[in-house]
C-alpha positions in Angstrom: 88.3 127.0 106.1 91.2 128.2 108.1 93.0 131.4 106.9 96.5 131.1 106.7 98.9 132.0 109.3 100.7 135.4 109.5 104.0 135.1 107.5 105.9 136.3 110.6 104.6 133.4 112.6 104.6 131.1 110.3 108.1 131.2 109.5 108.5 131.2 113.5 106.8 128.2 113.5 109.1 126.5 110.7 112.3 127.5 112.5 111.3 127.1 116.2 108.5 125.1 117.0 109.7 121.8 114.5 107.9 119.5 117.3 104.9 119.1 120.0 107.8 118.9 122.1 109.2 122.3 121.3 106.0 124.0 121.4 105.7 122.3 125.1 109.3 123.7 125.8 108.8 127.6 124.5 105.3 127.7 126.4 107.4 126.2 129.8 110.0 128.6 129.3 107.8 131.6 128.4 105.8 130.9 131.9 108.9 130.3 134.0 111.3 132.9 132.3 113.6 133.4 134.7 113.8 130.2 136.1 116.3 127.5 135.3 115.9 123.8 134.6 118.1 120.7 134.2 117.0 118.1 131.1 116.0 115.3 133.4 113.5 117.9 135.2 112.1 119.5 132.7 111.5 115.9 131.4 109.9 114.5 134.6 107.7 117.6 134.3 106.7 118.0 130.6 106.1 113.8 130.9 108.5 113.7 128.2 111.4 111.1 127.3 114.4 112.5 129.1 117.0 111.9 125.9 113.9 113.3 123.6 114.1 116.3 126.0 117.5 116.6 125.9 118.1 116.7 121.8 115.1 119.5 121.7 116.7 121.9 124.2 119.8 121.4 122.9 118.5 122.4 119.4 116.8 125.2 121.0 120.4 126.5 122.6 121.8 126.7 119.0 118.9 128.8 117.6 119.6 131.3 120.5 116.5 130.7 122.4 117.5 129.5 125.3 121.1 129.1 127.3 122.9 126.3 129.5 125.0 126.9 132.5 125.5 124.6 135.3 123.3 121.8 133.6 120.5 124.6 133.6 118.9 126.0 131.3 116.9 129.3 130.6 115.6 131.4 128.5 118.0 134.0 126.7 116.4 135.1 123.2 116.1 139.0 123.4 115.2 141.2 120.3 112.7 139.9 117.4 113.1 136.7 118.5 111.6 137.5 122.2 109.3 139.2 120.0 108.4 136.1 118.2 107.9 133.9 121.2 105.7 136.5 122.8 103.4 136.3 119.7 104.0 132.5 119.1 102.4 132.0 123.0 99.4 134.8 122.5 98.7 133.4 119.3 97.6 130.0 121.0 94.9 132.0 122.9 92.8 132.3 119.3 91.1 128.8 118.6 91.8 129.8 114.6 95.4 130.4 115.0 95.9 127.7 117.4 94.8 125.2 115.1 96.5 127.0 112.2 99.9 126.3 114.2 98.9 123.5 115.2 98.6 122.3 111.3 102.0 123.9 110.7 103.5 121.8 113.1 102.6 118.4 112.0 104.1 119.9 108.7 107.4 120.4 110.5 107.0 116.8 111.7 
């Protein structure tokens, strides 16, 4: 039996990571934070649907997680949520927890 997720990331995981698709998008970002990406690109690389792509990074600007400038975008959350992120990406290192977010996310779908 899994144990439940910790509140903090769960609600984390409700809010941010609403797809497979966003989870793919915070882990590129976290990896390449300081590097800038255009929708199609980031498409071409996830393997993703470019309009699919699109809609989710768009969704992540308004939450403050990431930014758009020149058709590029970038991670920008600071604070708790930078905190949340961080945790959200060590997290998926534990088998358990992985597959405890992993069940909260088909939720979210």
């Amino acid at each position: 039996m899994l144990r439940r997720l910790d509140p903090e990331l769960d609600r984390f995981v409700e809010v941010y990571v609403t797809s497979f698709l966003t989870w793919d998008i915070l882990l590129h970002f976290h990896r390449h934070e300081q590097d800038g990406f255009a929708a199609d690109d980031l498409a071409l690389l996830l393997g993703r649907k470019a309009g699919d792509v699109e809609r989710a990074l768009r969704d992540l600007t308004e939450k403050d997680v990431l930014e758009c400038d020149d058709s590029a975008y970038r991670l920008c959350a600071a604070g708790e949520l930078r905190d949340s992120i961080d945790k959200f990406v060590k997290a998926l290192h534990n088998r358990e927890t992985r597959l405890n977010v992993l069940t909260a996310v088909l939720r979210n779908e």
